[in-house]
Every structure is written in structure tokens, then in C-alpha cells.
VOROVO-299643 format. One record per residue: chain; x, y, z of N, C-alpha, C, O in turn; residue number from 1. Coordinates in pm, whole numbers, plus 50000, padded with zeros to 5 digits. Example, Ala and Ser with C-alpha at 12.3 -4.5 7.8 and 13.67 -1.06 7.14 Angstrom:
% residues 2
r chain: A neast: 51319 nnorth: 49431 nup: 50780 caeast: 51230 canorth: 49550 caup: 50780 ceast: 51320 cnorth: 49670 cup: 50780 oeast: 51424 onorth: 49668 oup: 50846 resi: 1
r chain: A neast: 51285 nnorth: 49775 nup: 50708 caeast: 51367 canorth: 49894 caup: 50714 ceast: 51290 cnorth: 50003 cup: 50787 oeast: 51341 onorth: 50114 oup: 50804 resi: 2
% end
This chain:
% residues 122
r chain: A neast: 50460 nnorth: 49169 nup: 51946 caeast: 50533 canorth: 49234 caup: 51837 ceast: 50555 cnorth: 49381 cup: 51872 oeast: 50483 onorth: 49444 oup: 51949 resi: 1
r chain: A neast: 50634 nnorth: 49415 nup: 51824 caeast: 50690 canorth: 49588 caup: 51872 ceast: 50666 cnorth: 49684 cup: 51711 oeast: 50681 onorth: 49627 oup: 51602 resi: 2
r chain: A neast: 50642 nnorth: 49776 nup: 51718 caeast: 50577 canorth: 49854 caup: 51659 ceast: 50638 cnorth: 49821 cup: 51475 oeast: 50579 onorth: 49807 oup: 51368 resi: 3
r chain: A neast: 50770 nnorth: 49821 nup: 51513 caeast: 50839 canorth: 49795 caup: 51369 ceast: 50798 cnorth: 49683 cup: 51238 oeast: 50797 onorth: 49682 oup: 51115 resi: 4
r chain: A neast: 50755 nnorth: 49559 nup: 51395 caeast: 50702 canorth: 49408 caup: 51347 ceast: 50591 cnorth: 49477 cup: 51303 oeast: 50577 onorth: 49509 oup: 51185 resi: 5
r chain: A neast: 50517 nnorth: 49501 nup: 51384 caeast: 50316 canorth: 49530 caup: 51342 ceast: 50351 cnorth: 49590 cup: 51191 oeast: 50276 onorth: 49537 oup: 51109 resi: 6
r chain: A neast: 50445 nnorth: 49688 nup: 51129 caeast: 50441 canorth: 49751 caup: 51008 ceast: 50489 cnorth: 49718 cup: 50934 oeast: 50462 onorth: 49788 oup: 50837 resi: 7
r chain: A neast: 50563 nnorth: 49635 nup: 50907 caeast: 50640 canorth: 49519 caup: 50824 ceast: 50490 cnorth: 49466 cup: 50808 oeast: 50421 onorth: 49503 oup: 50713 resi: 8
r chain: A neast: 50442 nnorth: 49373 nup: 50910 caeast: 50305 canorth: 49314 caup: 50870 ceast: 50237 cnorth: 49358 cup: 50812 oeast: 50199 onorth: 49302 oup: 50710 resi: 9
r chain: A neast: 50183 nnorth: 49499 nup: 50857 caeast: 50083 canorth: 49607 caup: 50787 ceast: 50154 cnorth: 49557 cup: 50645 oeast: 50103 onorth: 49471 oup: 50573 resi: 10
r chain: A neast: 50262 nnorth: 49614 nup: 50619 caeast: 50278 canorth: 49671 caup: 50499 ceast: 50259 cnorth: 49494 cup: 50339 oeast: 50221 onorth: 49490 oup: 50222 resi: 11
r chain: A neast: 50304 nnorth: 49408 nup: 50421 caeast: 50237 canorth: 49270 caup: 50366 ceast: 50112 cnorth: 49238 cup: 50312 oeast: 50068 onorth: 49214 oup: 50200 resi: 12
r chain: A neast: 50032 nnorth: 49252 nup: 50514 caeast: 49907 canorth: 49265 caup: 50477 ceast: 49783 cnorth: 49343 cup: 50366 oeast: 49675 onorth: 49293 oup: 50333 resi: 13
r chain: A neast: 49831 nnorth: 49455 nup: 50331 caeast: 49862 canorth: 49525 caup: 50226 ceast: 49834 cnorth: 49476 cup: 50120 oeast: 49721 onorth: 49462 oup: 50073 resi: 14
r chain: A neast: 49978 nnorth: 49432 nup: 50055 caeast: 50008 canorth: 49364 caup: 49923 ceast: 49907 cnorth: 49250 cup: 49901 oeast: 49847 onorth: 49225 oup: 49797 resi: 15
r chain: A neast: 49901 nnorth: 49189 nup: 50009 caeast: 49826 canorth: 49052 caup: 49995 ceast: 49681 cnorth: 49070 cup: 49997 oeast: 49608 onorth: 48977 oup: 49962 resi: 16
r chain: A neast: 49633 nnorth: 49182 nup: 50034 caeast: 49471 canorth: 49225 caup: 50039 ceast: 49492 cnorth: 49304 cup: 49863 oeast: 49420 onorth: 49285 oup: 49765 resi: 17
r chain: A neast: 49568 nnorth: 49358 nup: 49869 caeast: 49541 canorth: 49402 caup: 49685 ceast: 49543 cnorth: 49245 cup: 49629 oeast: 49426 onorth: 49210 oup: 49617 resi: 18
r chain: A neast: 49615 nnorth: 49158 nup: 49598 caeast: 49684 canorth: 49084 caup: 49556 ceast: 49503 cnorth: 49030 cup: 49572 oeast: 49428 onorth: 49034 oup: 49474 resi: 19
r chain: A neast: 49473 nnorth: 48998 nup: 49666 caeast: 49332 canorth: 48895 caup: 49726 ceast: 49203 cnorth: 48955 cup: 49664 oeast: 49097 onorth: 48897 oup: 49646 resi: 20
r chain: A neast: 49244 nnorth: 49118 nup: 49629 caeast: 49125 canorth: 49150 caup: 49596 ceast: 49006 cnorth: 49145 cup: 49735 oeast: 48886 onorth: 49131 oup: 49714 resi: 21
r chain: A neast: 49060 nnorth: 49158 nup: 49869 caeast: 49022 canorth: 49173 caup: 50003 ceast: 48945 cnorth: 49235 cup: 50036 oeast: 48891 onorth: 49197 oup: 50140 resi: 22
r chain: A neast: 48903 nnorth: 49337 nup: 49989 caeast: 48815 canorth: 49467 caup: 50080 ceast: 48815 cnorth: 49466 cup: 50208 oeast: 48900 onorth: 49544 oup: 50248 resi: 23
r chain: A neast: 48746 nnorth: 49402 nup: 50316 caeast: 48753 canorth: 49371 caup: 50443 ceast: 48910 cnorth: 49395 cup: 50502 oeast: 48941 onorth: 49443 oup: 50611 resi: 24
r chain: A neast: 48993 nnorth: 49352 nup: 50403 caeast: 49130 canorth: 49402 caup: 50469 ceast: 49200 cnorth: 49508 cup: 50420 oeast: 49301 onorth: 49556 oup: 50471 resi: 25
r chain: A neast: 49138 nnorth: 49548 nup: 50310 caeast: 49175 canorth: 49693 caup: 50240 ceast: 49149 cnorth: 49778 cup: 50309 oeast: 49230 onorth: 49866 oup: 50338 resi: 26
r chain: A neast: 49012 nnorth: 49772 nup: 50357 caeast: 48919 canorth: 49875 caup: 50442 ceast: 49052 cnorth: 49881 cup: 50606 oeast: 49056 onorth: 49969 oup: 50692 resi: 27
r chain: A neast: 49092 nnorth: 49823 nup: 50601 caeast: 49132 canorth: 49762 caup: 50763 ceast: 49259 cnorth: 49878 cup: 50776 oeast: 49282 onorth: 49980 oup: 50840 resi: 28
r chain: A neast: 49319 nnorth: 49801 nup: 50681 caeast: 49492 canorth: 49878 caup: 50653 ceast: 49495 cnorth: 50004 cup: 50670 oeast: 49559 onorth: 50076 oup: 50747 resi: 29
r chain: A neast: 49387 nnorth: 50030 nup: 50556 caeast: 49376 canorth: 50175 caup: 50524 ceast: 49348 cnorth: 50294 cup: 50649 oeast: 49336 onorth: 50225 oup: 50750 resi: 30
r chain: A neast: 49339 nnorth: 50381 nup: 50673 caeast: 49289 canorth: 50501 caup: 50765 ceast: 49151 cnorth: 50564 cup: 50651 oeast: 49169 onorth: 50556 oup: 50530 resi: 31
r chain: A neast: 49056 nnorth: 50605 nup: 50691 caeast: 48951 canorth: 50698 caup: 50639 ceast: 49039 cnorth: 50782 cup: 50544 oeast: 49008 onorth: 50797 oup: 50426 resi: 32
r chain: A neast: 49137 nnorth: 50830 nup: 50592 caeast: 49193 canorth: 50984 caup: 50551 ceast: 49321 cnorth: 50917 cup: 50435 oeast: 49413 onorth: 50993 oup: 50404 resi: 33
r chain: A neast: 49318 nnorth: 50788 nup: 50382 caeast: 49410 canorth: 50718 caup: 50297 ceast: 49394 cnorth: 50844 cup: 50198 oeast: 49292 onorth: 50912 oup: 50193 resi: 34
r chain: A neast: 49542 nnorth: 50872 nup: 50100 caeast: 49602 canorth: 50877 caup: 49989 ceast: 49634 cnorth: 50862 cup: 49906 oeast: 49733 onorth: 50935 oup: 49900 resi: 35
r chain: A neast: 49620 nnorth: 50793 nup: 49782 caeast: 49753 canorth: 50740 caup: 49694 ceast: 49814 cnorth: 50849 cup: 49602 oeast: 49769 onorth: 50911 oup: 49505 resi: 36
r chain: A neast: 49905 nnorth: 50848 nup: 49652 caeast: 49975 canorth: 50939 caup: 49476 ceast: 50003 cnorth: 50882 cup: 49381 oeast: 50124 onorth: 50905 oup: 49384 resi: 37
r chain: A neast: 49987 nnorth: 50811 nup: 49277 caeast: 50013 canorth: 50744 caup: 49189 ceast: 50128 cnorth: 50855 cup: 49087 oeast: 50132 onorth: 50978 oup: 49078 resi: 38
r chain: A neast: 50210 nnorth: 50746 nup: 49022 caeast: 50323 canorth: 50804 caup: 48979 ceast: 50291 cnorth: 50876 cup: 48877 oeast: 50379 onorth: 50929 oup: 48810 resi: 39
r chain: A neast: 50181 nnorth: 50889 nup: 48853 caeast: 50129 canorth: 50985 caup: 48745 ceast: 50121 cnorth: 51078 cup: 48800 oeast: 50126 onorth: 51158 oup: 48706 resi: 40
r chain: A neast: 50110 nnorth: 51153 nup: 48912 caeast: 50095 canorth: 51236 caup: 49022 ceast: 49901 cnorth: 51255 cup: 49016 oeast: 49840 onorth: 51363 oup: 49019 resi: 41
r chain: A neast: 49848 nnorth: 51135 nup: 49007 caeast: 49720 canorth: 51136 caup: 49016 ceast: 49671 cnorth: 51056 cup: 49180 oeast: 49725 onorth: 50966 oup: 49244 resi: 42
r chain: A neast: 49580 nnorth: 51116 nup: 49200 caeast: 49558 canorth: 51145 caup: 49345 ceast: 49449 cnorth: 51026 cup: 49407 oeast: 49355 onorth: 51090 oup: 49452 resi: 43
r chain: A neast: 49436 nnorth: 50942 nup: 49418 caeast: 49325 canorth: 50865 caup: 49492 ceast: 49224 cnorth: 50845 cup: 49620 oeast: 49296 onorth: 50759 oup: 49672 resi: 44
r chain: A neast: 49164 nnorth: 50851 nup: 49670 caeast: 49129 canorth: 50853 caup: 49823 ceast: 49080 cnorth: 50706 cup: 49848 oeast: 49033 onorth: 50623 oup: 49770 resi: 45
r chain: A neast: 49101 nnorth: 50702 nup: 49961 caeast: 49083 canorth: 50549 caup: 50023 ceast: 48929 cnorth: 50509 cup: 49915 oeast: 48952 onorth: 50418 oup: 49835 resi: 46
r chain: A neast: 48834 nnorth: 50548 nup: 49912 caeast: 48748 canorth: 50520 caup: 49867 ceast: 48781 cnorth: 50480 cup: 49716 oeast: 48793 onorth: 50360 oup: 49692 resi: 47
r chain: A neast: 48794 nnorth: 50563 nup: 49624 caeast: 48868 canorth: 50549 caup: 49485 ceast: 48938 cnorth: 50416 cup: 49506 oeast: 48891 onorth: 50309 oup: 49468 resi: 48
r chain: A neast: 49005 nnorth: 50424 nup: 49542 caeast: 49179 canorth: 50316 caup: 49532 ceast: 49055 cnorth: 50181 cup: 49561 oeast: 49016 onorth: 50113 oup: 49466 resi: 49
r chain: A neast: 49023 nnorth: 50167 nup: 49650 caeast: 48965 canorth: 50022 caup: 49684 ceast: 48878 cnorth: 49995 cup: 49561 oeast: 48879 onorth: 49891 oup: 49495 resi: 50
r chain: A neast: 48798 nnorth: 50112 nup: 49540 caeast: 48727 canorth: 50062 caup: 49437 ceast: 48764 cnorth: 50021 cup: 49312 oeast: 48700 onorth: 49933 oup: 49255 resi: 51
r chain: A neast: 48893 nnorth: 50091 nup: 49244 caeast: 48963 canorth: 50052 caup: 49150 ceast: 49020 cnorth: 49916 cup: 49188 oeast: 49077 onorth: 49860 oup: 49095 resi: 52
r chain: A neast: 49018 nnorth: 49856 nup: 49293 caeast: 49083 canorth: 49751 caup: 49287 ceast: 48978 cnorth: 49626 cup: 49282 oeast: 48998 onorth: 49530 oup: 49208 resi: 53
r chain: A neast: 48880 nnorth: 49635 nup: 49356 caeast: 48755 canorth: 49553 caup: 49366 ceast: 48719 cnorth: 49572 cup: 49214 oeast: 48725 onorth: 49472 oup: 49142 resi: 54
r chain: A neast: 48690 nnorth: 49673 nup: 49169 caeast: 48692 canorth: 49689 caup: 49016 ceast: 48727 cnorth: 49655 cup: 48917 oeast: 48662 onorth: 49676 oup: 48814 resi: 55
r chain: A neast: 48864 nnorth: 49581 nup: 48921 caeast: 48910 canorth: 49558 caup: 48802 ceast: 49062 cnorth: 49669 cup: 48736 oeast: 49167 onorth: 49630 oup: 48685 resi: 56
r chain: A neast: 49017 nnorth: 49803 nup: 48763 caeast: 49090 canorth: 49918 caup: 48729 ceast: 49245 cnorth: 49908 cup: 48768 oeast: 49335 onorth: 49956 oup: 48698 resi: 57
r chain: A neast: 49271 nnorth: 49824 nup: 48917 caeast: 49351 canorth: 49784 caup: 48938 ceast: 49395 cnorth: 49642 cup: 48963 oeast: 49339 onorth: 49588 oup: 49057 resi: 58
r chain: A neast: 49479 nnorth: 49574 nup: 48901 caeast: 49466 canorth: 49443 caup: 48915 ceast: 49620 cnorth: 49351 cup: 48983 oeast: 49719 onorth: 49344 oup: 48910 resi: 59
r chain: A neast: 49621 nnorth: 49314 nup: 49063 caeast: 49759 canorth: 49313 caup: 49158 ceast: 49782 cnorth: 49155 cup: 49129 oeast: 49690 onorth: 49078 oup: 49157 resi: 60
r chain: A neast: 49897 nnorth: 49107 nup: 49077 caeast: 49916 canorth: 48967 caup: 49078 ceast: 50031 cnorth: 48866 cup: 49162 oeast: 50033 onorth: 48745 oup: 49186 resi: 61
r chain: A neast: 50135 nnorth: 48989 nup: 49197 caeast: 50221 canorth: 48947 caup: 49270 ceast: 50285 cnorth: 49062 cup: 49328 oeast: 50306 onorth: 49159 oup: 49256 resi: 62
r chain: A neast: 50326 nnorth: 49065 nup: 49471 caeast: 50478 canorth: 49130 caup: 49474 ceast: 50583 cnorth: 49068 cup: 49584 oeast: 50568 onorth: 49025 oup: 49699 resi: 63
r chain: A neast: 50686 nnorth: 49081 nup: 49502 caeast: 50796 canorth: 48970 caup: 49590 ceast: 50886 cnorth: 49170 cup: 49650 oeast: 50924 onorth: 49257 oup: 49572 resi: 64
r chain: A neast: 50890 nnorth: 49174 nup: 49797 caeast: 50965 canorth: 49265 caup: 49881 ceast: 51096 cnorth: 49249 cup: 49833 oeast: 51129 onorth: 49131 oup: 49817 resi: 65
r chain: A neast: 51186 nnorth: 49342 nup: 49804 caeast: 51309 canorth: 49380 caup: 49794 ceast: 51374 cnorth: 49455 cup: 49914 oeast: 51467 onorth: 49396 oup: 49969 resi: 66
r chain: A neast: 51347 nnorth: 49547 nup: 49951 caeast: 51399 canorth: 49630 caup: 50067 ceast: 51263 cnorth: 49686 cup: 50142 oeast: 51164 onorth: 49730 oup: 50083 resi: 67
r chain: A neast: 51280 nnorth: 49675 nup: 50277 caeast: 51183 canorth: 49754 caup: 50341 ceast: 51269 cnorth: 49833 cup: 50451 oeast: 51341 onorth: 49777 oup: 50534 resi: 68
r chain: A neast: 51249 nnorth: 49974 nup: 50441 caeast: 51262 canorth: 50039 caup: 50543 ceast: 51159 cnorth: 50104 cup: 50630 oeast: 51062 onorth: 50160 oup: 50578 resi: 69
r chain: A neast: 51175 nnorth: 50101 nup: 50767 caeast: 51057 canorth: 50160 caup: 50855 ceast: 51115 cnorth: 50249 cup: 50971 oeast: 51192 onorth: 50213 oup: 51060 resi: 70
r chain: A neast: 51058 nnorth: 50382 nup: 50950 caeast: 51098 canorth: 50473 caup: 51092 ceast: 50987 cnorth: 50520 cup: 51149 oeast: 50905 onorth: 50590 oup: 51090 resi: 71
r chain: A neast: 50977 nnorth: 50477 nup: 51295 caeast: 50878 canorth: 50509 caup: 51394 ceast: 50885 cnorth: 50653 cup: 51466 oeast: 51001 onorth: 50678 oup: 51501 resi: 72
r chain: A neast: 50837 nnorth: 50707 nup: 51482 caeast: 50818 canorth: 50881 caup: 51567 ceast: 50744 cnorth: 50884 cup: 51622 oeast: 50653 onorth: 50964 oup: 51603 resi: 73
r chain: A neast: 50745 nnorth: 50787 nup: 51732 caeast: 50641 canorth: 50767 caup: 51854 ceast: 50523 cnorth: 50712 cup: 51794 oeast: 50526 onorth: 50598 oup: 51746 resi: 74
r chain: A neast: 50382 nnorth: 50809 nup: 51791 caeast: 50264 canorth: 50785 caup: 51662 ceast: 50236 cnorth: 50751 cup: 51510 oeast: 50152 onorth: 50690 oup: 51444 resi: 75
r chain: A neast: 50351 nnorth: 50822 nup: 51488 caeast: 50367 canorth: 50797 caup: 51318 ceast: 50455 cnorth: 50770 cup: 51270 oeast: 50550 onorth: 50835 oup: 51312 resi: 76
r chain: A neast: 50483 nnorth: 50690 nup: 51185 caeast: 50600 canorth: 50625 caup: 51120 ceast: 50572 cnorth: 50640 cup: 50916 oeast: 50476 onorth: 50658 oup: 50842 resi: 77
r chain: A neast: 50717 nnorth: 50622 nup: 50903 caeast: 50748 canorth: 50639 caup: 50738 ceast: 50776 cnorth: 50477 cup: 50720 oeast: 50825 onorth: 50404 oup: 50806 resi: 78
r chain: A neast: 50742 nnorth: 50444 nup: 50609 caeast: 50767 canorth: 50315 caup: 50579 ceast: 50821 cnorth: 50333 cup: 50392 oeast: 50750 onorth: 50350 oup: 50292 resi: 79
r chain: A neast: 50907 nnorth: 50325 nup: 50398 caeast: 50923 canorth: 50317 caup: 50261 ceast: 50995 cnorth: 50169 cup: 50180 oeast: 51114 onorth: 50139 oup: 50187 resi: 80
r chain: A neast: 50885 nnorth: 50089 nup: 50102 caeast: 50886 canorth: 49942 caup: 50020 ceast: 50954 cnorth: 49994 cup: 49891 oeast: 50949 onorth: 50102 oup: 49831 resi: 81
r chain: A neast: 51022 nnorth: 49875 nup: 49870 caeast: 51085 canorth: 49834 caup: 49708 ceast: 51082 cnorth: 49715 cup: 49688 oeast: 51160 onorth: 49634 oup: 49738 resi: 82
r chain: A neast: 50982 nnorth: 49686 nup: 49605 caeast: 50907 canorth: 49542 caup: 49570 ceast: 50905 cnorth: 49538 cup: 49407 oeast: 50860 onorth: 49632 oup: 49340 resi: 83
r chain: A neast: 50968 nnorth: 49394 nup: 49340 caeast: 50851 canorth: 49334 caup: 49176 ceast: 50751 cnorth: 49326 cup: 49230 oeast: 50731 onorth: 49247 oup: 49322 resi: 84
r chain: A neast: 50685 nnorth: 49387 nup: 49195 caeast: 50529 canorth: 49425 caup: 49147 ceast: 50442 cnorth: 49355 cup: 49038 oeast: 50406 onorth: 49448 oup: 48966 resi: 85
r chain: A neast: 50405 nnorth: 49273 nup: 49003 caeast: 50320 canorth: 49258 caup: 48852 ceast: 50157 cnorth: 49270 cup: 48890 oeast: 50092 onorth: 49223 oup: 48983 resi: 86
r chain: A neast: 50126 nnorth: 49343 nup: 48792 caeast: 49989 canorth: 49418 caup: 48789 ceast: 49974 cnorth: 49452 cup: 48648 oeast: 50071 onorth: 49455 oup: 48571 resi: 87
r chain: A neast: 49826 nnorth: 49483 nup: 48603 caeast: 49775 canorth: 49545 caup: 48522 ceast: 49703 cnorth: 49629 cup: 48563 oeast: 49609 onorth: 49604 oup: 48639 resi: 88
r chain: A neast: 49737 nnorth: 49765 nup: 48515 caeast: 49664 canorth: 49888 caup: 48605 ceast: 49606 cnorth: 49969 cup: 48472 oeast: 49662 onorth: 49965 oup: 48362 resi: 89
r chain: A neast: 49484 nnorth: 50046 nup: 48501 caeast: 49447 canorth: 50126 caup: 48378 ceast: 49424 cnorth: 50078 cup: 48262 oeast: 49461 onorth: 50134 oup: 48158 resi: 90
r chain: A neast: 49341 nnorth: 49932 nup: 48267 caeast: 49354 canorth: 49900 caup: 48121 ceast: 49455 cnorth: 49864 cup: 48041 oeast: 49415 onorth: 49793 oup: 47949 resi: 91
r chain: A neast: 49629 nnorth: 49898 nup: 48039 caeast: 49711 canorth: 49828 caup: 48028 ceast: 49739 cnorth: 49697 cup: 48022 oeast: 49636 onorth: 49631 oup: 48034 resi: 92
r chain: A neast: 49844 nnorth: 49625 nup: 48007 caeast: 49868 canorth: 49490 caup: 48008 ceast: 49966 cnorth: 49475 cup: 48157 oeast: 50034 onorth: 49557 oup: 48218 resi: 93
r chain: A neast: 49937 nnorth: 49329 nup: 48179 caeast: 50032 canorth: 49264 caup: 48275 ceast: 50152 cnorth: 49310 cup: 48265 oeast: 50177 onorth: 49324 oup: 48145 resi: 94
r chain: A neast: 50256 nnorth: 49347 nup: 48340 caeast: 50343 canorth: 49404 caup: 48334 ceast: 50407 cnorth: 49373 cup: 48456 oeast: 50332 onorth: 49319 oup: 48537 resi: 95
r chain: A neast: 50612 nnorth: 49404 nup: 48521 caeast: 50615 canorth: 49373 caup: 48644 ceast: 50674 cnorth: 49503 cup: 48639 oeast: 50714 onorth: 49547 oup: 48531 resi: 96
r chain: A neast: 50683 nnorth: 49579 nup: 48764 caeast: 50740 canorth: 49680 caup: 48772 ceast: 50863 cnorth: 49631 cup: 48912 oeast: 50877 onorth: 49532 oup: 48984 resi: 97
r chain: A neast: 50924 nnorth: 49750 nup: 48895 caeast: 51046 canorth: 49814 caup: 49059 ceast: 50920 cnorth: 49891 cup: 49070 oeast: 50877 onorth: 49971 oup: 48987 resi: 98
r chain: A neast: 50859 nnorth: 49854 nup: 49200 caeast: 50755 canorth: 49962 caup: 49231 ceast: 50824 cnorth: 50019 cup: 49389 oeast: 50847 onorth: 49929 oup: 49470 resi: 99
r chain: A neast: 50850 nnorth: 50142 nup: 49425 caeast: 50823 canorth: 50167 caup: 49537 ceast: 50757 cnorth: 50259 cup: 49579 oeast: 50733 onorth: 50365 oup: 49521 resi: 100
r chain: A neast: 50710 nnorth: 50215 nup: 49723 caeast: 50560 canorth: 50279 caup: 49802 ceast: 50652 cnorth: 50329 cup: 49897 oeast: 50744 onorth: 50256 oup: 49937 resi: 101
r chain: A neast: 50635 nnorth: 50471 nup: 49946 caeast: 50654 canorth: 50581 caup: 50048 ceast: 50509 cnorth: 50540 cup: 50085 oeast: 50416 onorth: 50528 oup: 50005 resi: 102
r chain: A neast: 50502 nnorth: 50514 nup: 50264 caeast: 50409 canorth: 50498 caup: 50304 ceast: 50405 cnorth: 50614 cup: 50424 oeast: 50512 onorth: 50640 oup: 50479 resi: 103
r chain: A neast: 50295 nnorth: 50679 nup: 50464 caeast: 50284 canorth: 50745 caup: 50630 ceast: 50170 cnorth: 50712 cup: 50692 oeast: 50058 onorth: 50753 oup: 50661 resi: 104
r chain: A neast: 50201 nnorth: 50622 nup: 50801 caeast: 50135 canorth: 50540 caup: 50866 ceast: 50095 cnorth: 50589 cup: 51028 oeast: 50193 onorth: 50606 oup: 51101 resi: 105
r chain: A neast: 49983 nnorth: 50610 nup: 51080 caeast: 49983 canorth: 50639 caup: 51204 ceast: 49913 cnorth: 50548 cup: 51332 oeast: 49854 onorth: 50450 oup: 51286 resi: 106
r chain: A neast: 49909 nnorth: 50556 nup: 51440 caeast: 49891 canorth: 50482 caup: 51532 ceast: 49777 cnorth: 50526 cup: 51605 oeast: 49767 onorth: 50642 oup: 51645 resi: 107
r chain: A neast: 49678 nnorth: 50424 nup: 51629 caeast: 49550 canorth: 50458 caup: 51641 ceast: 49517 cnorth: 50391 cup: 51795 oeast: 49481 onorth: 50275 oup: 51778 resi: 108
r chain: A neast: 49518 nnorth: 50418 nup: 51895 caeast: 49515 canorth: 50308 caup: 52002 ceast: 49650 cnorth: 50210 cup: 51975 oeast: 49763 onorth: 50257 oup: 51960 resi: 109
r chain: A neast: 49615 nnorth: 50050 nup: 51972 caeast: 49692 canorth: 49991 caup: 51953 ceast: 49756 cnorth: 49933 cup: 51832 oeast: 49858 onorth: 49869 oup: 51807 resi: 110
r chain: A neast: 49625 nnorth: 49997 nup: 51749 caeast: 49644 canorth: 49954 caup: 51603 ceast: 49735 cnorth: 50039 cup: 51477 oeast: 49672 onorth: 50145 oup: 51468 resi: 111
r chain: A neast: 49814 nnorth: 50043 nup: 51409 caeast: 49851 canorth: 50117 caup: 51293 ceast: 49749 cnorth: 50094 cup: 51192 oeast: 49672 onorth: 49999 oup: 51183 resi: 112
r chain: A neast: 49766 nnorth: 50229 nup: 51092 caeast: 49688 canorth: 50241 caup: 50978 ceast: 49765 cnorth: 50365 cup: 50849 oeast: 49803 onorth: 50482 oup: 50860 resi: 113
r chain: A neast: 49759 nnorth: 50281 nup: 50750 caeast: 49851 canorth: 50359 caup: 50646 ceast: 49745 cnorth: 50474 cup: 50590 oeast: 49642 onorth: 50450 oup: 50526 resi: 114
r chain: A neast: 49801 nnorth: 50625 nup: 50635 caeast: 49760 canorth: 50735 caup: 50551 ceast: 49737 cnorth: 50819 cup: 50453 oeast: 49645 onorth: 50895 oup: 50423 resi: 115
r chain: A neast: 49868 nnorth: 50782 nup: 50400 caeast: 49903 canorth: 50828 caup: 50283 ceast: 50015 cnorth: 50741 cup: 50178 oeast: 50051 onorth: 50646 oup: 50248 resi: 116
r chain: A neast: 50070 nnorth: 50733 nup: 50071 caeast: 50117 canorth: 50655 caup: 49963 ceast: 50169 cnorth: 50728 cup: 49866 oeast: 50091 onorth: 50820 oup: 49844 resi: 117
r chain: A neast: 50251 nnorth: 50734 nup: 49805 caeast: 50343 canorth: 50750 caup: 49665 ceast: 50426 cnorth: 50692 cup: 49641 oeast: 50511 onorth: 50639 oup: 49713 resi: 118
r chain: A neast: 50409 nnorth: 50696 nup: 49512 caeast: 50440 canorth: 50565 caup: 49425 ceast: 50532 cnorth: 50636 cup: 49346 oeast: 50527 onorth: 50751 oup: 49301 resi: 119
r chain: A neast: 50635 nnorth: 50530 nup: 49338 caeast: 50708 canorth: 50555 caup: 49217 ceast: 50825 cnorth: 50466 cup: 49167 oeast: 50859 onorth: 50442 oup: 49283 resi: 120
r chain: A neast: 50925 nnorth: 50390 nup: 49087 caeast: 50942 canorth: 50312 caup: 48998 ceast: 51132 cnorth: 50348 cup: 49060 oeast: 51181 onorth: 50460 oup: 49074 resi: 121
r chain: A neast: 51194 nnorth: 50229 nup: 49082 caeast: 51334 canorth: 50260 caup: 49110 ceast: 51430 cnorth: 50158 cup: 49081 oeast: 51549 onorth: 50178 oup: 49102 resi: 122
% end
């Protein structure tokens, strides 16, 4: 697979480890130095985010991909998703959103790993 494939995957693998409630593959995706901006402009760190999700705080039930775009810059690449989303986040109710994720993803050896995240509704 060529770098574009591996992040398309990443970015699946992803959805489907929230979705799984995964850790082992949350932990994977992620980089140490993970982000989330949540559209609240509230801030998460890899640690937070997983735990809200193993938690309960975040609860992921589906997302069907709409558009994916991905640009590579040698080491690091932008990935930006537009996916239905349905989740219950924050205590809220089930809900589906237009969610899209701005991703910045970098290259570690042979492996990619997503850095950073913002979110927001389109």
C-alpha cells in the first residue's frame, strides 16, 4: 500500500476502534502527542479522548464516510473526513451528525499516526 492507502485505512481504523470501543487500537492510531479539538473548541489529549470513550462519555455507533480527502508532505500529511456520524457524546442523546475531522497525521518509521483533530459539523 502507498502512503495515501495506509491513511484512508488509518483513518477507518479509527472510526471502527471508537465505534469497537478498542483501546488497543485507539492507543495504536493515536501518536502520544494526540489532540482533539472538539467543536466546542474544548481540547482533549490522547489520554482524555480514549478515556472518554472507554468511559462511556463518548459513545460512537456508526459512521458511514462521505468524502475523504488526504495530502501527503513527505512525513506528514492532512487528512480531512466528512462522515454520518451517530453518537451520544456528553450525556446527550443518540443523535447523527455531518461530522467532519481535520486530521494531522505523521510518519513514524513505517508506520503513520494521527496527531492532532478538529472537529466540526458541515
Amino acid at each position: 500500500m502507498n502512503d495515501r492507502e495506509i491513511l484512508e485505512q488509518l483513518y477507518e481504523d479509527m472510526y471502527n476502534a471508537m465505534i469497537a470501543k478498542d483501546e488497543a487500537e485507539l492507543l495504536r492510531v493515536h501518536d502520544d502527542s494526540f489532540v482533539l479539538v472538539h467543536m466546542t473548541g474544548m481540547k482533549q489529549d490522547k489520554k482524555a479522548y480514549i478515556h472518554a470513550i472507554m468511559g462511556g462519555t463518548l459513545n460512537y455507533y456508526s459512521a458511514r464516510t462521505e468524502e475523504l480527502k488526504i495530502d501527503v508532505y513527505g512525513e506528514k500529511a492532512v487528512i480531512t473526513g466528512r462522515s454520518e456520524v451517530t453518537a451520544a457524546v456528553f450525556g446527550g442523546g443518540k443523535h447523527t451528525w455531518r461530522l467532519q475531522l481535520s486530521f494531522e497525521a505523521k510518519k513514524q518509521g513505517s508506520e503513520w499516526k494521527l496527531t492532532r483533530a478538529e472537529a466540526s459539523t458541515y
